[in-house]
DRENPA-3360 file (N, C-alpha, C; in nm, 2 decimals, always signed):
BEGIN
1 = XXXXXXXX = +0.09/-0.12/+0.00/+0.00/+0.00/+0.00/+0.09/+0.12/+0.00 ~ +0.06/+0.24/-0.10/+0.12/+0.32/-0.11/+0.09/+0.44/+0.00 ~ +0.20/+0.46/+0.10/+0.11/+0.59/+0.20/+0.10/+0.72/+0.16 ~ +0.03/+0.77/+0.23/-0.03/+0.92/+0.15/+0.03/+1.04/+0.27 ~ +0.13/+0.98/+0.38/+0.15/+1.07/+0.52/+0.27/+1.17/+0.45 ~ +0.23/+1.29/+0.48/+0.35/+1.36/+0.46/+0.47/+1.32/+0.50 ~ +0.61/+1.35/+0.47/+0.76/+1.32/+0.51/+0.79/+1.43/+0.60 ~ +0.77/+1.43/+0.73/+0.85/+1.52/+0.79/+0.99/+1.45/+0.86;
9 = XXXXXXXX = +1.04/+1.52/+0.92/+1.16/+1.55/+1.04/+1.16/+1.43/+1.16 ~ +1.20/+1.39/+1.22/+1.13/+1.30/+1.34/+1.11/+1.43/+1.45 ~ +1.18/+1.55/+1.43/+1.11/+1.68/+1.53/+1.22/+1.79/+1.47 ~ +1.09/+1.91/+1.49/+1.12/+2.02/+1.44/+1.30/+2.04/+1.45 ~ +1.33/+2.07/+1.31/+1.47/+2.16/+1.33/+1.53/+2.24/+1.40 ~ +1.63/+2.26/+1.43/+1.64/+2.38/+1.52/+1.67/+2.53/+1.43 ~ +1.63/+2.65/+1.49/+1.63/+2.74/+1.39/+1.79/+2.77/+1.38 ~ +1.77/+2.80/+1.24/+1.92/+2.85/+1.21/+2.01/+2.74/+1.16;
17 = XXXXXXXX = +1.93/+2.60/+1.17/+2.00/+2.48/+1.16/+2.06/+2.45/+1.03 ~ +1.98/+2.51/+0.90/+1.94/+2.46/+0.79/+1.92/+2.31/+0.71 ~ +1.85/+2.27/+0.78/+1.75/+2.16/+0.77/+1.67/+2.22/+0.70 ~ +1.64/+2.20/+0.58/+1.49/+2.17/+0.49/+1.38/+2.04/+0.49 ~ +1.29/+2.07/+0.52/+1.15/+1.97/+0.53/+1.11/+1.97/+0.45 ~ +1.13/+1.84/+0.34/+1.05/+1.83/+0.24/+0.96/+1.75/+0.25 ~ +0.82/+1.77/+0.12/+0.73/+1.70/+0.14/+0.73/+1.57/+0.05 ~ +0.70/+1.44/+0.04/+0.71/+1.35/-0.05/+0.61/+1.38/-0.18;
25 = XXXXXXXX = +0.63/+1.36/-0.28/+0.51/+1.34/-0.37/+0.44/+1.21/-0.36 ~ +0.28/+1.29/-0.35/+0.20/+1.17/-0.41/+0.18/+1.07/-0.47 ~ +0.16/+0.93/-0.41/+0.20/+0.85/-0.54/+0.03/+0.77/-0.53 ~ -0.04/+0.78/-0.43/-0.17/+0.67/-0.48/-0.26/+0.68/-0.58 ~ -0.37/+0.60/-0.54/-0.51/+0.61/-0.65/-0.55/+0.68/-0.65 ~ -0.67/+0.74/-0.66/-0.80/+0.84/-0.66/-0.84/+0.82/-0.50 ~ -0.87/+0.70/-0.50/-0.93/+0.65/-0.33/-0.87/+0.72/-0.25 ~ -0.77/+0.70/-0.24/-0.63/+0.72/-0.13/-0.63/+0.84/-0.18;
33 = XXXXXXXX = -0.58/+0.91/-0.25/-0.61/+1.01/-0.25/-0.71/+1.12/-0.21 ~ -0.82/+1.12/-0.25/-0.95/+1.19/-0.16/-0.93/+1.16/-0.03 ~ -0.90/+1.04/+0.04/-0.90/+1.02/+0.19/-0.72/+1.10/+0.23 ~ -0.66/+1.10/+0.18/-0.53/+1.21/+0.20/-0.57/+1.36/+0.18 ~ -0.66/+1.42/+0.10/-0.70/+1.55/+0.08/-0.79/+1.56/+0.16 ~ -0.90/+1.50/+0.26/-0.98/+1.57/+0.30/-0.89/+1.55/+0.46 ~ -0.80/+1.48/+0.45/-0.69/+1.50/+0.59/-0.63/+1.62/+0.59 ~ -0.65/+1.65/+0.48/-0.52/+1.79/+0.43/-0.42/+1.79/+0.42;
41 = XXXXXXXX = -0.37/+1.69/+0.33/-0.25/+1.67/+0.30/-0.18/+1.71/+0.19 ~ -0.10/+1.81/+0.18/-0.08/+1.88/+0.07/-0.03/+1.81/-0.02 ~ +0.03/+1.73/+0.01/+0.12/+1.64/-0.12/+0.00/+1.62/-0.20 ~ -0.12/+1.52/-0.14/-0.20/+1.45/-0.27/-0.30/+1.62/-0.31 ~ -0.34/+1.72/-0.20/-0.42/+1.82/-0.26/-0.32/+1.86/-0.43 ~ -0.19/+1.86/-0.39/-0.11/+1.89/-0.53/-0.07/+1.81/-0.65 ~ -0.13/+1.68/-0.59/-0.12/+1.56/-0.69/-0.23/+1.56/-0.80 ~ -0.37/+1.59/-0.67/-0.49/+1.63/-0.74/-0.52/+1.72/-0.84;
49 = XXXXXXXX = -0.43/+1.84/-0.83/-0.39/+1.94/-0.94/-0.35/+1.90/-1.09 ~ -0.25/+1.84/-1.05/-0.13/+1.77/-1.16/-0.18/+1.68/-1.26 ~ -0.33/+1.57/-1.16/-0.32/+1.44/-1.22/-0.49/+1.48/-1.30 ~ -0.59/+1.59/-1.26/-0.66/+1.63/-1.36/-0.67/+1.77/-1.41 ~ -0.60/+1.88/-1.42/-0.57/+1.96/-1.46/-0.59/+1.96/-1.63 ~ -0.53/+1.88/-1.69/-0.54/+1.87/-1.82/-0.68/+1.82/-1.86 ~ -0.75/+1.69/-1.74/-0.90/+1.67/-1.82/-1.01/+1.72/-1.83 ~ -0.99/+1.83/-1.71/-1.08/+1.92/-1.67/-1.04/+2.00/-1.78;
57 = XXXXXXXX = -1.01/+2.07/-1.83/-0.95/+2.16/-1.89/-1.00/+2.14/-2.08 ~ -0.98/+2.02/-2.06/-1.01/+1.95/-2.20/-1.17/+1.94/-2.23 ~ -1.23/+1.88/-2.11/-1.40/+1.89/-2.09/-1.39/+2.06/-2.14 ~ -1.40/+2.11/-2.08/-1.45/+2.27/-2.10/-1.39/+2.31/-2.26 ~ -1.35/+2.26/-2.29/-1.29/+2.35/-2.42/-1.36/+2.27/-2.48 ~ -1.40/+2.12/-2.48/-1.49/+2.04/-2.58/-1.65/+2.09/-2.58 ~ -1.66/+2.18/-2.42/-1.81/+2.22/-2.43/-1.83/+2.35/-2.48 ~ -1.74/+2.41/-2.44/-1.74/+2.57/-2.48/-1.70/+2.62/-2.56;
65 = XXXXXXXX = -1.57/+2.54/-2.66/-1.50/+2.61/-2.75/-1.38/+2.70/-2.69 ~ -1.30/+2.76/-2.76/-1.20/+2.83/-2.72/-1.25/+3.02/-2.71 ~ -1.20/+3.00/-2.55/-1.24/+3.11/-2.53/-1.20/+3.18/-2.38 ~ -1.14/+3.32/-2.35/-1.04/+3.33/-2.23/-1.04/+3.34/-2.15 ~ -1.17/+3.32/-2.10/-1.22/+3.25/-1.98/-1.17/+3.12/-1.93 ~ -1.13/+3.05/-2.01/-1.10/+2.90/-2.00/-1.00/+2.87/-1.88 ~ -0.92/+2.94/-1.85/-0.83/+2.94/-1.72/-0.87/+2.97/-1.60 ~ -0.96/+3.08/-1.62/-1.04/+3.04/-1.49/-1.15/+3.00/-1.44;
73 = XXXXXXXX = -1.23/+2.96/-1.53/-1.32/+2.84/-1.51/-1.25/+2.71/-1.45 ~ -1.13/+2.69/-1.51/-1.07/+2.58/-1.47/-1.01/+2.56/-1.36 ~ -0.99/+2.69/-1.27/-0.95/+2.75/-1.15/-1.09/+2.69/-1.04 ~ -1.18/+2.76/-1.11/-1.31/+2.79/-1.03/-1.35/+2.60/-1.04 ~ -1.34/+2.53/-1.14/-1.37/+2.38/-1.09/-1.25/+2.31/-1.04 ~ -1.17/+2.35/-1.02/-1.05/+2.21/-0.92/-1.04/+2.30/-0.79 ~ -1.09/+2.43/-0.77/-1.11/+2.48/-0.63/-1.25/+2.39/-0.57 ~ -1.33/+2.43/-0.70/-1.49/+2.41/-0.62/-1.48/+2.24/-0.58;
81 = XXXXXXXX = -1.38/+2.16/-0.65/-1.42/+2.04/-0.62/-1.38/+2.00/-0.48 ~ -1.22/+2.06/-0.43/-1.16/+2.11/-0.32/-1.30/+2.10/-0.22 ~ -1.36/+2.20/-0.22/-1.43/+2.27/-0.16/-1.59/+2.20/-0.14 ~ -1.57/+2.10/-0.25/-1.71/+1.99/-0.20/-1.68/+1.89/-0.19 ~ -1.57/+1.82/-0.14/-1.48/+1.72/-0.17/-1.57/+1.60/-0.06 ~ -1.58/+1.71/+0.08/-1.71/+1.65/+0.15/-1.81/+1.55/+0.06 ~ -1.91/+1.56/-0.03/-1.98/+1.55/-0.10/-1.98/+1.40/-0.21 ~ -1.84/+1.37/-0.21/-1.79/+1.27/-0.29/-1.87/+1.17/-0.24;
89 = XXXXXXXX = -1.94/+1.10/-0.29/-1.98/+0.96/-0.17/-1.89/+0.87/-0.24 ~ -1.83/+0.81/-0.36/-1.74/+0.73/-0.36/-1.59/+0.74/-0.42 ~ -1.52/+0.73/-0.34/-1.37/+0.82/-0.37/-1.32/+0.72/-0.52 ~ -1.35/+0.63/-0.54/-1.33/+0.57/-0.62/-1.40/+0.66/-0.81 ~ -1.50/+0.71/-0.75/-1.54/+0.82/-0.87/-1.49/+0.95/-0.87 ~ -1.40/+0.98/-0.86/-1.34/+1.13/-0.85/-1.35/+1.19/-1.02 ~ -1.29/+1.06/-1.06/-1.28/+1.11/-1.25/-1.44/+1.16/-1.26 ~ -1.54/+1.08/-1.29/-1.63/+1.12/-1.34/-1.71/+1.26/-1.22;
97 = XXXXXXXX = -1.69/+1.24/-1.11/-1.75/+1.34/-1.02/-1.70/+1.47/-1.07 ~ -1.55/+1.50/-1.06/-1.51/+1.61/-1.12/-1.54/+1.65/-1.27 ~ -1.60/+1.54/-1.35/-1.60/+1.61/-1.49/-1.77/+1.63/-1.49 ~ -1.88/+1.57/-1.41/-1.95/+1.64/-1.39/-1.99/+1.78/-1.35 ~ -1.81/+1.84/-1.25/-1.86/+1.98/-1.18/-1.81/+2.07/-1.34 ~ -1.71/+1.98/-1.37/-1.68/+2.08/-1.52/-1.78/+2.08/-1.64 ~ -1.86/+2.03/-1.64/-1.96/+2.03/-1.70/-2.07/+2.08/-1.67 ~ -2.11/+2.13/-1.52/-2.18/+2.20/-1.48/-2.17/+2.32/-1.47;
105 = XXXXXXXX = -2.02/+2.36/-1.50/-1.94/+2.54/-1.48/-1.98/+2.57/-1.63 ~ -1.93/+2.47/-1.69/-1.95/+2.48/-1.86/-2.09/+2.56/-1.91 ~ -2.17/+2.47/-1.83/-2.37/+2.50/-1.87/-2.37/+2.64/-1.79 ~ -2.33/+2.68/-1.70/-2.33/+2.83/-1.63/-2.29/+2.90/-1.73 ~ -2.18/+2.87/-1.79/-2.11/+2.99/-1.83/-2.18/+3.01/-1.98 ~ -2.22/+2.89/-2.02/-2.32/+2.93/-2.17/-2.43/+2.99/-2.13 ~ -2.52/+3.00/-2.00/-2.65/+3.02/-2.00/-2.61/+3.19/-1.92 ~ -2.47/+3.23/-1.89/-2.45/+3.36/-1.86/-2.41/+3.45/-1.98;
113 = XXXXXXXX = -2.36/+3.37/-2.10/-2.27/+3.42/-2.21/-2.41/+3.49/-2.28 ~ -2.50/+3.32/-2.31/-2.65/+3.42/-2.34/-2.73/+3.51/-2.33 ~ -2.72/+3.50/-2.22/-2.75/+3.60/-2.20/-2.70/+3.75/-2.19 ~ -2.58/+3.75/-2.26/-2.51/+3.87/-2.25/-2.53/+3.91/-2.38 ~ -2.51/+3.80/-2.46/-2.51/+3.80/-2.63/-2.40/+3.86/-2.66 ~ -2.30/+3.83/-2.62/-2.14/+3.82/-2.74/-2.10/+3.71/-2.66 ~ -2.00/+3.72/-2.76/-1.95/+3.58/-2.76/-1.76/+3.66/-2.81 ~ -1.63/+3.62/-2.77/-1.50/+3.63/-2.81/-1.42/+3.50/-2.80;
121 = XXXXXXXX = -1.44/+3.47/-2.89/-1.33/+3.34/-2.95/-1.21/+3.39/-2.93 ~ -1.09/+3.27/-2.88/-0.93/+3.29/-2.89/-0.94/+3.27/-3.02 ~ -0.83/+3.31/-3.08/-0.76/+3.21/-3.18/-0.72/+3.11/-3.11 ~ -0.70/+3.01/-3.23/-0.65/+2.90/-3.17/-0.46/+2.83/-3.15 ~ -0.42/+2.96/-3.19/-0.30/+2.96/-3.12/-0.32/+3.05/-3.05 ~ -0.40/+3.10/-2.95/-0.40/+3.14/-2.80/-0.42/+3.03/-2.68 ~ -0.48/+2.95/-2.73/-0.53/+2.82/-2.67/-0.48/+2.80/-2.54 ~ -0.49/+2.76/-2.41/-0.39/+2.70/-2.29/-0.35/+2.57/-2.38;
129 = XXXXXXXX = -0.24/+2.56/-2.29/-0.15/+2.43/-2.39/-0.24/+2.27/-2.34 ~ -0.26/+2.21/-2.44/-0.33/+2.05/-2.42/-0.25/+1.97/-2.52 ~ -0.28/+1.86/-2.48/-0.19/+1.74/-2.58/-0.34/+1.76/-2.70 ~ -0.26/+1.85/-2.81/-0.37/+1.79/-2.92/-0.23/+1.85/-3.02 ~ -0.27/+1.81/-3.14/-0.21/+1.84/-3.27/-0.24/+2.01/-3.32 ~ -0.16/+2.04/-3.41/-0.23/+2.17/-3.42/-0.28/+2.16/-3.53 ~ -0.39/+2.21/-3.57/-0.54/+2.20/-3.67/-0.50/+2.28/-3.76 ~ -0.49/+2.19/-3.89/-0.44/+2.25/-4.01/-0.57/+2.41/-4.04;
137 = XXXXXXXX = -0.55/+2.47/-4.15/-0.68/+2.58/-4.17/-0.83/+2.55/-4.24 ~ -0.83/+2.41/-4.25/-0.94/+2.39/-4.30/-0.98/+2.31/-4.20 ~ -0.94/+2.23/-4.09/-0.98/+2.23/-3.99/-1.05/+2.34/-3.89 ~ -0.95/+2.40/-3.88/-0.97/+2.49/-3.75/-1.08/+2.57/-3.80 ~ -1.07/+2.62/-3.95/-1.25/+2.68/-4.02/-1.36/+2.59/-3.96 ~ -1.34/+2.46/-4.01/-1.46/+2.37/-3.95/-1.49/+2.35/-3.80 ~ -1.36/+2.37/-3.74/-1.40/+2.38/-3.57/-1.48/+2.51/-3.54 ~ -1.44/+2.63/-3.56/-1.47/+2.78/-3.54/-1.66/+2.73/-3.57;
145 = XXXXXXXX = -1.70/+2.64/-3.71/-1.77/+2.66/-3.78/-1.88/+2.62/-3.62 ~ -1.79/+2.46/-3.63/-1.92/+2.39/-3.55/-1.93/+2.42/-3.43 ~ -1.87/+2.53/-3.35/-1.88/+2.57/-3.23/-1.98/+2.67/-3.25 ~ -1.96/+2.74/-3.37/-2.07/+2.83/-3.40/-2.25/+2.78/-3.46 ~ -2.25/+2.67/-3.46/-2.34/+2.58/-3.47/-2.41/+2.53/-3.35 ~ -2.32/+2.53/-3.25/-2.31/+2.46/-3.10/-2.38/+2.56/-3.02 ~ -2.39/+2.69/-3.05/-2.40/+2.81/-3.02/-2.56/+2.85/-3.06 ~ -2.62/+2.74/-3.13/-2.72/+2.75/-3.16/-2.82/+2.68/-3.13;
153 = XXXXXXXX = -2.76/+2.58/-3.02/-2.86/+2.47/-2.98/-2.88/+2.49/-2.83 ~ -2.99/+2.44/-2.81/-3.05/+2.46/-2.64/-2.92/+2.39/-2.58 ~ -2.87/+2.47/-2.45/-2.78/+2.41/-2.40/-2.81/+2.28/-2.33 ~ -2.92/+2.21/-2.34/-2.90/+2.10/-2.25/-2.90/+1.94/-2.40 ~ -2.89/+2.02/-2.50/-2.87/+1.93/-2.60/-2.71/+1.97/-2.65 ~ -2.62/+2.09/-2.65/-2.52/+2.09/-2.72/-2.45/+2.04/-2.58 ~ -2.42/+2.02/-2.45/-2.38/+2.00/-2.39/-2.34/+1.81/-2.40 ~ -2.46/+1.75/-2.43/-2.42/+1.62/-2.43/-2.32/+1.62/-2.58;
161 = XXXXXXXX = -2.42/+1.64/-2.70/-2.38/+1.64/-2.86/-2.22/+1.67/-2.82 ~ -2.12/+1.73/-2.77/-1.97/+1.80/-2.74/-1.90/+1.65/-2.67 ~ -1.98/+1.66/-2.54/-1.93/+1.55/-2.51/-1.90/+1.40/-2.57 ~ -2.02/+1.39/-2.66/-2.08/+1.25/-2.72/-1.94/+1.23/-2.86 ~ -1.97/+1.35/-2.97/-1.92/+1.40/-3.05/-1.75/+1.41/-3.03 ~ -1.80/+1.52/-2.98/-1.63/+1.63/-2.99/-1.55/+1.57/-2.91 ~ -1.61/+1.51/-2.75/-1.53/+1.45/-2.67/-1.47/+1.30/-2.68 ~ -1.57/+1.23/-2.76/-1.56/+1.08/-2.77/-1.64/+1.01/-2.64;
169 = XXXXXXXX = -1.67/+1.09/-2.53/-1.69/+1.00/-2.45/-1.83/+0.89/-2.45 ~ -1.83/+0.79/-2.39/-1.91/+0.68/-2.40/-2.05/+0.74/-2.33 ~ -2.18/+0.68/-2.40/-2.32/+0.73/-2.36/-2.32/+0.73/-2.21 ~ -2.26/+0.63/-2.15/-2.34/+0.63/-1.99/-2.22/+0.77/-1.91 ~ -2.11/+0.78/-1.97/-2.06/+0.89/-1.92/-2.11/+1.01/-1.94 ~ -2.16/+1.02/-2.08/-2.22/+1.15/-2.11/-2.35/+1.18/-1.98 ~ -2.42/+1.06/-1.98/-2.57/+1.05/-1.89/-2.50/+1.11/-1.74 ~ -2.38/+1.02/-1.68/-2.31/+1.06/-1.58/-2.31/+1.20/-1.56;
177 = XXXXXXXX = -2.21/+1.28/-1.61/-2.13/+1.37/-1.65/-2.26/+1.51/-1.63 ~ -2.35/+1.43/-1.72/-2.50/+1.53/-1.70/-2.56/+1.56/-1.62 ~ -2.56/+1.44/-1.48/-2.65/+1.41/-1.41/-2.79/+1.37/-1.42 ~ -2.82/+1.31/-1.54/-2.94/+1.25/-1.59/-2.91/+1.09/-1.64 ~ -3.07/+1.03/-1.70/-3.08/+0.88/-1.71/-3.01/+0.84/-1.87 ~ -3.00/+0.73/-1.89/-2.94/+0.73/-1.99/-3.07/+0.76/-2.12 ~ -3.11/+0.68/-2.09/-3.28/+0.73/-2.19/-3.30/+0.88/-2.19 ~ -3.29/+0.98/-2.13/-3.29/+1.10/-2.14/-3.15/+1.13/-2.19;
185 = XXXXXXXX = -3.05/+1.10/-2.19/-2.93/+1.14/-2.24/-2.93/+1.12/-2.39 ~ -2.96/+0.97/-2.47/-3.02/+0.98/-2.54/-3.11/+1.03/-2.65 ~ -3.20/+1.06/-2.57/-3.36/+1.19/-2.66/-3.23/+1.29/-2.72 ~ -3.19/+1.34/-2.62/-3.14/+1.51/-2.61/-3.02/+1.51/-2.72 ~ -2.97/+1.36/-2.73/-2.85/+1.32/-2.83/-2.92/+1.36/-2.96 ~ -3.03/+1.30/-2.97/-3.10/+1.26/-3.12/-3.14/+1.38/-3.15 ~ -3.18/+1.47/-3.07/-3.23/+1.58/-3.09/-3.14/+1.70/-3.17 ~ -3.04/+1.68/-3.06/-2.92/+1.76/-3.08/-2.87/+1.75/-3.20;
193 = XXXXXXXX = -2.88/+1.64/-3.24/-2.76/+1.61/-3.40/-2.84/+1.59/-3.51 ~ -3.01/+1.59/-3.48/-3.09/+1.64/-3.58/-3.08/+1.83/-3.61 ~ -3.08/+1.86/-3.49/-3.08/+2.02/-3.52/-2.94/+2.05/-3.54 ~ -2.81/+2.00/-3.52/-2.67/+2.02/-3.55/-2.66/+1.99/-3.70 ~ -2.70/+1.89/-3.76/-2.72/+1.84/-3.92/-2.78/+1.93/-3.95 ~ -2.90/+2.00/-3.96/-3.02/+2.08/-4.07/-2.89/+2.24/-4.03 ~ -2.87/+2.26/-3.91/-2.74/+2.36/-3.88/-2.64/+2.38/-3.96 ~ -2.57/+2.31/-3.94/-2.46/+2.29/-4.02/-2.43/+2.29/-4.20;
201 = XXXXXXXX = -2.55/+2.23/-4.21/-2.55/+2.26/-4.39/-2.56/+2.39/-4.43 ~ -2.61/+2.51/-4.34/-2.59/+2.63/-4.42/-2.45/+2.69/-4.38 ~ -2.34/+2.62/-4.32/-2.24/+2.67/-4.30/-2.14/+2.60/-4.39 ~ -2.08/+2.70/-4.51/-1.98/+2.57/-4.63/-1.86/+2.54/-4.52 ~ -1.84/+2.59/-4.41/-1.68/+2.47/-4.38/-1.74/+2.35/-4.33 ~ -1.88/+2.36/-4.33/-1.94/+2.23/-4.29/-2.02/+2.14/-4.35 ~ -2.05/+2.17/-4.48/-2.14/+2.12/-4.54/-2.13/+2.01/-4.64 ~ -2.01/+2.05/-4.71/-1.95/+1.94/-4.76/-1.93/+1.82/-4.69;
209 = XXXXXXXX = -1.93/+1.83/-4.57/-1.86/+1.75/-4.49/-2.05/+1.67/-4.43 ~ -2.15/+1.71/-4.43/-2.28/+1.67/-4.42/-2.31/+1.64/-4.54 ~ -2.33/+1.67/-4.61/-2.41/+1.60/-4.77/-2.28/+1.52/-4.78 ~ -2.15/+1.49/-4.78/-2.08/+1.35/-4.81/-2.14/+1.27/-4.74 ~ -2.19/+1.29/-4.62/-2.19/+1.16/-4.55/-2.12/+1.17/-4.38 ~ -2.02/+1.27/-4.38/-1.92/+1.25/-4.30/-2.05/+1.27/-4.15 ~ -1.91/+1.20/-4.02/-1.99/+1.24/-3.88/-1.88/+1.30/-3.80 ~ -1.91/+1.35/-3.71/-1.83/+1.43/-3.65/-1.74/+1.35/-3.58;
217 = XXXXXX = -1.69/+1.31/-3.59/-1.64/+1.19/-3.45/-1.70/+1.09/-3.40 ~ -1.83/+1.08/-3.42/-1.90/+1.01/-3.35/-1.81/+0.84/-3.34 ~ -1.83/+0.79/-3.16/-1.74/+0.73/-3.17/-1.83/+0.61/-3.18 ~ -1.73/+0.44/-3.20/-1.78/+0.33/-3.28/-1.91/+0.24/-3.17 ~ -1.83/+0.27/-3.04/-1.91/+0.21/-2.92/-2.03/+0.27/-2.90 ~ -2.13/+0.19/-2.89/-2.25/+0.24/-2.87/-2.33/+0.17/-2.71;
% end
């Protein structure tokens, strides 16, 4: 079993000594982990950082598109999770618990953006840095396009369609992730990529790509 106890001293140094107290890095699961953070242990609270930083980050940009808020949204969900960590009932779900709060910040931030009515896209070399390739220009047209398509569906349909789609992830995750049944995850799917298809055709970086045939990603597991 891997321990989660900080490395100290066997007793304080003496001042002036120069003795440094370092702290070990984190090495457990998720389990072990949650039960080291809600002790307050800084090692795994910073492991916690390290080890979803990037997925959290990745959820939000698949829901929202690029845009420069993104850093601190992503601030505001690995604090908020901190901060409801209480709440977890099984430490064993941290992945999907956390990508449901970033999916919940996500639906905030679309149903505050609307209500504002603008919208400011990065470029996409402004981006925060993520393991992805960089998108040639007839890509990155078609991305711009379908985000701007995405922009046009009730948010409780473009939220799954992103995840399902853009994310890859699997149905019962998307239902997860939502906090709804899979049969409702579902409806909102079909719905979504009926009004995303009749969408998309009036946009040409996308269109070609709808009358061939083509799908967005849609992944093979069903």
């Amino acid at each position: 079993m891997v321990s989660s106890r900080v490395s100290t001293s066997a007793a304080e140094p003496a001042a002036g000594s120069g003795v440094v107290v370092r702290t070990l890095p984190f090495a457990g699961d998720d389990a072990s982990m949650v039960a080291a953070m809600r002790a307050g242990n800084r090692a795994a609270i910073a492991a916690f950082y390290v080890r979803y930083e990037a997925h959290v980050l990745r959820t939000l940009m698949r829901v929202l598109g690029p845009e420069r808020e993104l850093p601190d949204l992503l601030h505001d969900v690995l604090v908020g999770a901190l901060a409801s960590l209480d709440e977890l009932r099984d430490p064993r779900a941290l992945k999907p618990w956390i990508t449901s709060i970033a999916v919940f910040t996500a639906r905030t931030r679309i149903l505050r953006r609307s209500r504002r009515s603008w919208l400011r896209f990065l470029p996409w070399h402004e981006l925060p840095d993520v393991e992805a390739p960089t998108p040639s220009g007839e890509v990155t047209e078609a991305l711009r396009a379908t985000y701007a398509v995405l922009n046009e569906l009730p948010v409780d349909e473009r939220i799954p369609f992103a995840l399902r789609f853009i994310g890859g992830m699997e149905l019962v995750e998307v239902a997860d992730a939502c906090g709804v049944s899979l049969a409702t995850i579902k409806r909102r799917l079909a719905r979504a990529e009926s009004r995303f298809t009749a969408l998309a055709r009036e946009h040409p970086a996308l269109s070609d790509w709808i009358e061939g045939g083509a799908r967005w990603g849609t992944p093979k597991k069903r």
